[in-house]
Backbone atoms as SQL, in Angstrom:
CREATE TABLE atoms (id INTEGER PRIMARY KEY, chain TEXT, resi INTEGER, resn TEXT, atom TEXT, x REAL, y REAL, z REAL);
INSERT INTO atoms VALUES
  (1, 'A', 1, 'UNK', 'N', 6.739, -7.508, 9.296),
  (2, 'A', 1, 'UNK', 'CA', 6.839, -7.525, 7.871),
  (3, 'A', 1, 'UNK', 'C', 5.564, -8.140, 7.310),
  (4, 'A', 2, 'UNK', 'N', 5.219, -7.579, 6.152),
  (5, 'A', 2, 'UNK', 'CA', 3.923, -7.955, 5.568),
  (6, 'A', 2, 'UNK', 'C', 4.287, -7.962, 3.963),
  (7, 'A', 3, 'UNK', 'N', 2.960, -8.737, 3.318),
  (8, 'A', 3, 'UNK', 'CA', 3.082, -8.296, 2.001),
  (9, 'A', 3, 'UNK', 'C', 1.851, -8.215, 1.150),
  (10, 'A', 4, 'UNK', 'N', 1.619, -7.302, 0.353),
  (11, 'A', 4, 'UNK', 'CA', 0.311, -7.420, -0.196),
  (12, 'A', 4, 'UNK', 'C', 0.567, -7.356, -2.106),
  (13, 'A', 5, 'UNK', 'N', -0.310, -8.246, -2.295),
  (14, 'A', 5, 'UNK', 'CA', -0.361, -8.465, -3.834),
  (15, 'A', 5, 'UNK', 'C', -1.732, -8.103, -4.349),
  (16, 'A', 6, 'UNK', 'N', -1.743, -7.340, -5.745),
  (17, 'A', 6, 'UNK', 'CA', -2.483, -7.247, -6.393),
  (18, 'A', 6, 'UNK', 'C', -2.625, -7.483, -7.718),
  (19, 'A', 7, 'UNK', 'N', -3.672, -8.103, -8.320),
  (20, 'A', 7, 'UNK', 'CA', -4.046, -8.523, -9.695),
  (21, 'A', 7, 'UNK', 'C', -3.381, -7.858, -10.983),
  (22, 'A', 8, 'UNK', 'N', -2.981, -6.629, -10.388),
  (23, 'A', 8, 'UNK', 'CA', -2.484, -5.581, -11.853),
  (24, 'A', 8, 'UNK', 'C', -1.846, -4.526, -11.237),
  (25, 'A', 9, 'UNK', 'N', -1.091, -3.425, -11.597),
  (26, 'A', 9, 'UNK', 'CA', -0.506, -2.704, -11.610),
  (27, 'A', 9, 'UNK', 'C', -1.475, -1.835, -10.932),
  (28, 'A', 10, 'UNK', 'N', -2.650, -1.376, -12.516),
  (29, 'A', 10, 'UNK', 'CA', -3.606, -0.795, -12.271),
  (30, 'A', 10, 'UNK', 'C', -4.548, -0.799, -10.735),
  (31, 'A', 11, 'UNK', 'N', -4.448, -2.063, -10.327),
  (32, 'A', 11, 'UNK', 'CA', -5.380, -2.222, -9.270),
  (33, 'A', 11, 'UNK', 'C', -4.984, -1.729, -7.830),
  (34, 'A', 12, 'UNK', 'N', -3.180, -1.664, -7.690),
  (35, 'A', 12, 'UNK', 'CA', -2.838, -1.236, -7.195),
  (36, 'A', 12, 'UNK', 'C', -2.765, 0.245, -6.720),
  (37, 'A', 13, 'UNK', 'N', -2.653, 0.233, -7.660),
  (38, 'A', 13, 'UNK', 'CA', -2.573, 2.372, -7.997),
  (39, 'A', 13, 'UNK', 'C', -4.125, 2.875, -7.870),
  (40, 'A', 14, 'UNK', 'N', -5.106, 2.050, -7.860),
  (41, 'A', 14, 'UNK', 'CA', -6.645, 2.232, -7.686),
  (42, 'A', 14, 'UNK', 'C', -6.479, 2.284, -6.145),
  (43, 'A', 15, 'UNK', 'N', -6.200, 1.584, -5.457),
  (44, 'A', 15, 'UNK', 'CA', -6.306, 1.062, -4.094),
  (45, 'A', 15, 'UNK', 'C', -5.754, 2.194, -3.099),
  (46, 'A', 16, 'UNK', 'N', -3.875, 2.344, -3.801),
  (47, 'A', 16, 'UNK', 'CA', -3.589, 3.140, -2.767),
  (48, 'A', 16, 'UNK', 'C', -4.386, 4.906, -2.810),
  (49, 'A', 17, 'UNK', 'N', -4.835, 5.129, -4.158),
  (50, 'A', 17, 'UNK', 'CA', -4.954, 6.363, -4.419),
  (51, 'A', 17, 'UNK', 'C', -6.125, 6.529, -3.658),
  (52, 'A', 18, 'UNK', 'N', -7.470, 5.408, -3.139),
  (53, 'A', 18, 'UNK', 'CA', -8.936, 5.699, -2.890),
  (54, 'A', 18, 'UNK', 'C', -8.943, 6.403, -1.313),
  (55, 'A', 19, 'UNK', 'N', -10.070, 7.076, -1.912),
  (56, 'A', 19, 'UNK', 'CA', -9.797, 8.150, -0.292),
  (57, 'A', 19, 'UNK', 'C', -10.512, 7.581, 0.816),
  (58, 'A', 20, 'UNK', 'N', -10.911, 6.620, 1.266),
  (59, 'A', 20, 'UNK', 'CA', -11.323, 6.003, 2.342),
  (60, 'A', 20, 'UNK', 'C', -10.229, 5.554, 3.056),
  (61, 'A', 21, 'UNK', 'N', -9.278, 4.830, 1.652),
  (62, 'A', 21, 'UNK', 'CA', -7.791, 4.474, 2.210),
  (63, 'A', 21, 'UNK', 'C', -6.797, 5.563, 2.736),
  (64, 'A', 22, 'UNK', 'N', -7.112, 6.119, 1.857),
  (65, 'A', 22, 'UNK', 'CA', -5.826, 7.692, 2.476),
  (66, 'A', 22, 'UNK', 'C', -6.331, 8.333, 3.978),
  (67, 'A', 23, 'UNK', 'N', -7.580, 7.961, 4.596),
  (68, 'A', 23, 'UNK', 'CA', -8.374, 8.617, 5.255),
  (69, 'A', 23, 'UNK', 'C', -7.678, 7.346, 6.842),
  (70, 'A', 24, 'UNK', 'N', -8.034, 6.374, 6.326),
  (71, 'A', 24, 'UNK', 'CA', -7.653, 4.894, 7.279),
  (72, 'A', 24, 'UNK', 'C', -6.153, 5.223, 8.022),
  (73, 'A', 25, 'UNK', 'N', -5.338, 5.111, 6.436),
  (74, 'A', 25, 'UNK', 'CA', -4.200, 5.658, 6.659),
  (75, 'A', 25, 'UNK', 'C', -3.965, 6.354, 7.231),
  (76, 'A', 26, 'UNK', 'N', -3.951, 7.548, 7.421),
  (77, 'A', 26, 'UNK', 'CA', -3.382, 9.288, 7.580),
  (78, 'A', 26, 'UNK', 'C', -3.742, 8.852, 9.234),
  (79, 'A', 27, 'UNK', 'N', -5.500, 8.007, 9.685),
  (80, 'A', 27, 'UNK', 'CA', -5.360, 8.010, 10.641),
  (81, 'A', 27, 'UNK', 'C', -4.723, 7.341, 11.561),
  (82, 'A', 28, 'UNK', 'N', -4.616, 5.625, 11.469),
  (83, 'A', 28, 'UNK', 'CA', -3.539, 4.895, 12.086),
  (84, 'A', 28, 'UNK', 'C', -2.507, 4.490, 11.288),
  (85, 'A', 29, 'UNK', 'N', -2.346, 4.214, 10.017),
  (86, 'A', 29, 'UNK', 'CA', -0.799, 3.763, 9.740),
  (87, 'A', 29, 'UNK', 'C', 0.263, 5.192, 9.991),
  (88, 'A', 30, 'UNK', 'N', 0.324, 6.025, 9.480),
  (89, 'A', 30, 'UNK', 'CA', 0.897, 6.882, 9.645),
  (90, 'A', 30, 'UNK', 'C', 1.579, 7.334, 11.119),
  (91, 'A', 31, 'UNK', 'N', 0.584, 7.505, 11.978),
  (92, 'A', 31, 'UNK', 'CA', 0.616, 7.889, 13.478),
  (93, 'A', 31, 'UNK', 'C', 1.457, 6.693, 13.925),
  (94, 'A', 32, 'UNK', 'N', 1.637, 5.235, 13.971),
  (95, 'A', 32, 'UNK', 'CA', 1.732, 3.993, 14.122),
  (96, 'A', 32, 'UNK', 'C', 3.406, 3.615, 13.566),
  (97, 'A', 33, 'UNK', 'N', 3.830, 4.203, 12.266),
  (98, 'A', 33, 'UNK', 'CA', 4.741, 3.373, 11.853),
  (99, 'A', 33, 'UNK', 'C', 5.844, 4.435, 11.721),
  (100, 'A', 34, 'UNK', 'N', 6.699, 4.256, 11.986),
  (101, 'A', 34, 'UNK', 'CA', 7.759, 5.262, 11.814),
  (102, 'A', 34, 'UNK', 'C', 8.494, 5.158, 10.658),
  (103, 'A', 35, 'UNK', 'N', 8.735, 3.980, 9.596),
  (104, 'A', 35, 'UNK', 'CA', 9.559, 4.408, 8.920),
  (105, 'A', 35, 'UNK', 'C', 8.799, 2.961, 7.697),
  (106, 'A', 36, 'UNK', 'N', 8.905, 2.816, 6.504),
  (107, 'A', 36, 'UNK', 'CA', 8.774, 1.511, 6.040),
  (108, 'A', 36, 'UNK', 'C', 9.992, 2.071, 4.849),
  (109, 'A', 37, 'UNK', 'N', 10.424, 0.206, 4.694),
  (110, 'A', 37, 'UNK', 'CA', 11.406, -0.093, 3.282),
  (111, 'A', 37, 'UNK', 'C', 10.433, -0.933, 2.560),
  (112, 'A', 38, 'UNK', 'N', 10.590, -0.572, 1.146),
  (113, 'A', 38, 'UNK', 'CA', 10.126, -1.438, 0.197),
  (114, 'A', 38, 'UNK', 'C', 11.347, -2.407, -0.309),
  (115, 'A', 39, 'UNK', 'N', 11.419, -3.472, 0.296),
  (116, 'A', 39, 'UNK', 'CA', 12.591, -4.212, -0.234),
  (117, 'A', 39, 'UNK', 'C', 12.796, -5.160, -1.780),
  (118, 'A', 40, 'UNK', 'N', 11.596, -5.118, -2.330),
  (119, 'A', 40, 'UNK', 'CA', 11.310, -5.515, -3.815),
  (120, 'A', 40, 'UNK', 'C', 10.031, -5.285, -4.164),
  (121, 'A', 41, 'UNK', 'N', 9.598, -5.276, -5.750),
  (122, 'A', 41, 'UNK', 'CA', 8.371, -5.482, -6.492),
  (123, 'A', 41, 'UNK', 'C', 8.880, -5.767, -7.447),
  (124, 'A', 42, 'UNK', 'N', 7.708, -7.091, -7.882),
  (125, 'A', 42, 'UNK', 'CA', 7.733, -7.662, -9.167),
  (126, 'A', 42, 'UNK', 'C', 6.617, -7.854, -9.473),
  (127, 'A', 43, 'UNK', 'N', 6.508, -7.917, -10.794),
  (128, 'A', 43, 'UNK', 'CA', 5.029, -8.305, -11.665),
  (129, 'A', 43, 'UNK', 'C', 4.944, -10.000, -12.082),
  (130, 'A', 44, 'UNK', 'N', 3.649, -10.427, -11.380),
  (131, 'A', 44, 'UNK', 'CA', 3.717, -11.943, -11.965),
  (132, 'A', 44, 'UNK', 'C', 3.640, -12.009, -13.271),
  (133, 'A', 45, 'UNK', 'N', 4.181, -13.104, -14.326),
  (134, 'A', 45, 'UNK', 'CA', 4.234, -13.011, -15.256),
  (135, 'A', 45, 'UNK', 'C', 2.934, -13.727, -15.554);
């Protein structure tokens, strides 16, 4: 289990969308993880 936080909404949705990441991804997380739950998100106030 892990968790990652980011500064804004926005920064998030920057991050997962960038294609170096989708590229990282596709090659080991994907191949690697069989299943993930998102068990909450919240916005710091």
């Amino acid at each position: 289990m892990f968790t990652i936080r980011f500064p804004s909404e926005n920064a998030q949705e920057s991050f997962f969308a960038d294609t170096d990441y989708q590229a990282v991804k596709t090659e080991f997380f994907d191949a690697s993880v069989k299943s993930i739950n998102i068990i909450a998100g919240y916005s710091k106030p």
